[in-house]
N, C-alpha and C positions, 0 to 999 in steps of 0.2 A: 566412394568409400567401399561400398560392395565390392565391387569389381576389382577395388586393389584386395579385401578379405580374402578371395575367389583365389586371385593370383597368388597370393603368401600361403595358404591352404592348399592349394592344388602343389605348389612347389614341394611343403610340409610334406604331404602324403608318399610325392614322388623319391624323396630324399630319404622318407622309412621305409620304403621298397628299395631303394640302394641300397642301405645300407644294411636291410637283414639280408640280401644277397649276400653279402661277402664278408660279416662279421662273426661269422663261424671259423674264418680265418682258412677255407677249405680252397687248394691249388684251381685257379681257373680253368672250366672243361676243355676249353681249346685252347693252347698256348703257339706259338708262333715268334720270330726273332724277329724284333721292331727296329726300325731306323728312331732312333733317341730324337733327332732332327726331327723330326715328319709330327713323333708327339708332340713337341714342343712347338714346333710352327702350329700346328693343327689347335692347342689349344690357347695359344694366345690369338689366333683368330676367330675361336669360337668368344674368348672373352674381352673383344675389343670393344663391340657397340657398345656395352656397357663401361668402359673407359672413357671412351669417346664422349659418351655425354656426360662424363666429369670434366674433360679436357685432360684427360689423364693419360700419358703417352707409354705405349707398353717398349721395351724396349729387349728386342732378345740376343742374345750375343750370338755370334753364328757358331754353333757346336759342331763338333769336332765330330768324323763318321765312325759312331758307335752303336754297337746293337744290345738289346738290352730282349729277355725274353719274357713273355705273357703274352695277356689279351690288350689288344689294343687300344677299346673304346674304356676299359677301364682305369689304362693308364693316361691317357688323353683325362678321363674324368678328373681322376686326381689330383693332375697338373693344375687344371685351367681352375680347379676349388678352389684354391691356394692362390691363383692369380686374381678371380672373383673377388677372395675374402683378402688380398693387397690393396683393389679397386677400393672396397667398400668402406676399408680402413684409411683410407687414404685424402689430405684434401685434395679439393680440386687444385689445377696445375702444376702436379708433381708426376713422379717416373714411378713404371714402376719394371725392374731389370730382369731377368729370366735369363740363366748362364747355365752353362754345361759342363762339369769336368770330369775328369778319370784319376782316381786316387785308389789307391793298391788295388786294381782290379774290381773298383766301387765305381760306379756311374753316379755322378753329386747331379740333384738337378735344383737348382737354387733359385728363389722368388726372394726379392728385395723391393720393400716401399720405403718411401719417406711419409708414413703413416703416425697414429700416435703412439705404437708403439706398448708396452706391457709390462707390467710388473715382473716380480719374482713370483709370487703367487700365482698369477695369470697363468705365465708359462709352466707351471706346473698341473692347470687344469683348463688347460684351452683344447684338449682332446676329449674333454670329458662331452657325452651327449648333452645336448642345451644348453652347454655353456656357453656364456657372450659376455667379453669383456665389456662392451659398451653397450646394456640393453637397449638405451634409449638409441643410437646409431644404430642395431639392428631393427628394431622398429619400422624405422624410417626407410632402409635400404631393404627388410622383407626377408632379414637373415632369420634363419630358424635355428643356427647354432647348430647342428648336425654338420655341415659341410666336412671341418675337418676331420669328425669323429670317420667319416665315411673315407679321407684320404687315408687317415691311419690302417682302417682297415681292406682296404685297396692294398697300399702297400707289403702291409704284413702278410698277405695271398701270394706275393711273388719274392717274399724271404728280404723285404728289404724292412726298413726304418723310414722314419722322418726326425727329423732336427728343428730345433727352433732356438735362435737367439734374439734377443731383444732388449731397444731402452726406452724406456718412456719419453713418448716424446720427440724419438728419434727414428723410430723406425724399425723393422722386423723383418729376419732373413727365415725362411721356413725354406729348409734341403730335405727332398725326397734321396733316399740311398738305396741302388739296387744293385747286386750285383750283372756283373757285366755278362753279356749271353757266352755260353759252356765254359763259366766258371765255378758254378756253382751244383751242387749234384743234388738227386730231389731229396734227397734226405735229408741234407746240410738246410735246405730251404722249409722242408718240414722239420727241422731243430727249431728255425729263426723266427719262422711265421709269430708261433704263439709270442714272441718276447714282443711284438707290437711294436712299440715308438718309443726311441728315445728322445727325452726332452731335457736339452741345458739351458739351463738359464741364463740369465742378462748375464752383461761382462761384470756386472758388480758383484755379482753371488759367487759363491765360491766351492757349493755342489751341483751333484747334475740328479736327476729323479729321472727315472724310467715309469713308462706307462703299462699298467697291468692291461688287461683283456676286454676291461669296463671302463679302460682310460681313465684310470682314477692313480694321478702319478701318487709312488712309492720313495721315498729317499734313500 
């Protein structure tokens, strides 16, 4: 039981060093035009052993060649949270899907479980820090409820969004959205940065809430 404290702790500390790097919402020091491909492989291969020992088969669709710009290891981080927090959520032998697409000049990168899935209320404070739909299921898996707070603000550094739909019970699609490399000029993307995450709701609700700066969604 130490040793698992040690492990949930030592995770904790590294996830509050993530995430005050990049929660200032302040453009990556090094930027570079990524292969969308290379992230996406790269981070469902970092987050497969831990699949694996659900039985949980990650499934990525072969994305289309698009470049998207930032830092690398940050958008690799992103992805594979969101894949992590599908695993975690997810029972054992089910899928979990990872797709690519191009819409107006938007790179969608889309995570899909057959997990339990969230309220209306959920998705409206699943970016908040420490939040955890399921504390007792975080417990157990050694989530600290920062993962996603840390993608939102990942994403919001390079002018994009994140998306979330959901139904209890049935499962949850979280799309990272960024624009597509030299489409976007730095100014347009220091407009975007601070608006953070947009978050819609399940298909039953009938608004959508956006996330302020502290993840604390607004209607």
């Amino acid at each position: 039981r130490m040793q698992r404290e040690s492990k949930r702790l030592t995770q904790l500390v590294q996830e509050i060093i993530d995430l005050s790097r990049v929660q200032d919402h302040a453009a990556p020091a090094t930027t570079e035009k990524i292969s969308v491909a290379e992230v996406v492989d790269d981070a469902a291969d970092r987050a497969r052993t831990g699949a694996e020992g659900k039985n949980i088969h990650i499934e990525v669709s072969p994305p289309t060649d698009l470049l998207i710009e930032g830092n690398y290891e940050l958008l690799v981080n992103a992805v594979r949270n969101l894949i992590d927090n599908a695993v975690n959520y997810s029972p054992e032998g089910t899928r979990v899907g990872v797709g690519v697409d191009l819409v107006d000049d938007r790179v969608e990168i889309a995570v899909t479980d057959q997990g339990i899935g969230m309220t209306a209320q959920d998705t409206e404070r699943v970016f908040e820090r420490f939040y955890r739909v399921d504390p007792a299921r975080s417990r157990i898996t050694g989530g600290t409820g920062l993962g996603l707070s840390i993608v939102k603000h990942i994403v919001a550094t390079h002018g994009g969004e994140v998306r979330v739909w959901s139904q209890l019970n049935k499962g949850s699609t979280f799309t990272i959205v960024l624009p597509l490399a030299g489409t976007a000029t730095e100014a347009s993307a220091a407009d975007s940065a601070p608006a953070g995450v947009l978050i819609e709701h399940s298909a039953d609700s009938t608004g959508t809430a956006s996330a302020d700066d502290d993840g604390h969604g607004t209607a």
